[in-house]
C-alpha positions in Angstrom: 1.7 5.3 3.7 -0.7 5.8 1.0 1.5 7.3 -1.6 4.5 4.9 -0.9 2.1 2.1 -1.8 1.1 3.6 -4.9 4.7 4.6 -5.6 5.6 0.7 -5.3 2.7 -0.2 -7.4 3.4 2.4 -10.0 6.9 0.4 -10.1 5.7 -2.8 -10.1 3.6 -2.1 -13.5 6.8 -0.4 -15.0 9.1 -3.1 -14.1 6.4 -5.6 -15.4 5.8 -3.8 -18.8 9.6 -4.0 -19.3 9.9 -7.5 -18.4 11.4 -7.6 -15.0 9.3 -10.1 -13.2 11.5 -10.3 -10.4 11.2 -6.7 -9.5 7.6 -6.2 -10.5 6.8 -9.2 -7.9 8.7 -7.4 -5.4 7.5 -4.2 -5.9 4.0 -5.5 -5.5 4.4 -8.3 -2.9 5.8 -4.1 -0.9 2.8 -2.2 -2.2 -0.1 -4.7 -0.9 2.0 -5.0 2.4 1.9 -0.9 2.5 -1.6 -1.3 1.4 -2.7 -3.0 4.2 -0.9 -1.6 6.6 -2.4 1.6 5.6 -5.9 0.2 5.8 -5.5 -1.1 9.6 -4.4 2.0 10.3 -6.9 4.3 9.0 -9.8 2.0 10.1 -8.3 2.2 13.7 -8.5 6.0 13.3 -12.2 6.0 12.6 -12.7 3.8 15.3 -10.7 6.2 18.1 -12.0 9.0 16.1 -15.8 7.8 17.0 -15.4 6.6 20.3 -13.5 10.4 21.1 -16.9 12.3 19.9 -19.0 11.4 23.1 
């Protein structure tokens, strides 16, 4: 989940330098969704993971 966010991120910068706005806002408006997805995710494993060690 990670790696596809900084894929889209790594696109949105490209497409920005080259002066597609469109696409750059796209791309990023994908990678922050990805982003945060991934960060829900991981902080629900830490929690399970804690609560498992009992």
């Amino acid at each position: 989940m990670l790696y596809y966010a900084l894929v889209f991120l790594i696109i949105a910068i490209i497409a920005g330098i080259l002066g597609f706005g469109g696409i750059a806002a796209a791309a990023a408006g994908i990678a922050k969704i990805l982003f945060v997805i991934f960060l829900v995710l991981f902080i629900l494993a830490l929690i399970r993971h804690s609560t498992r060690r009992v």
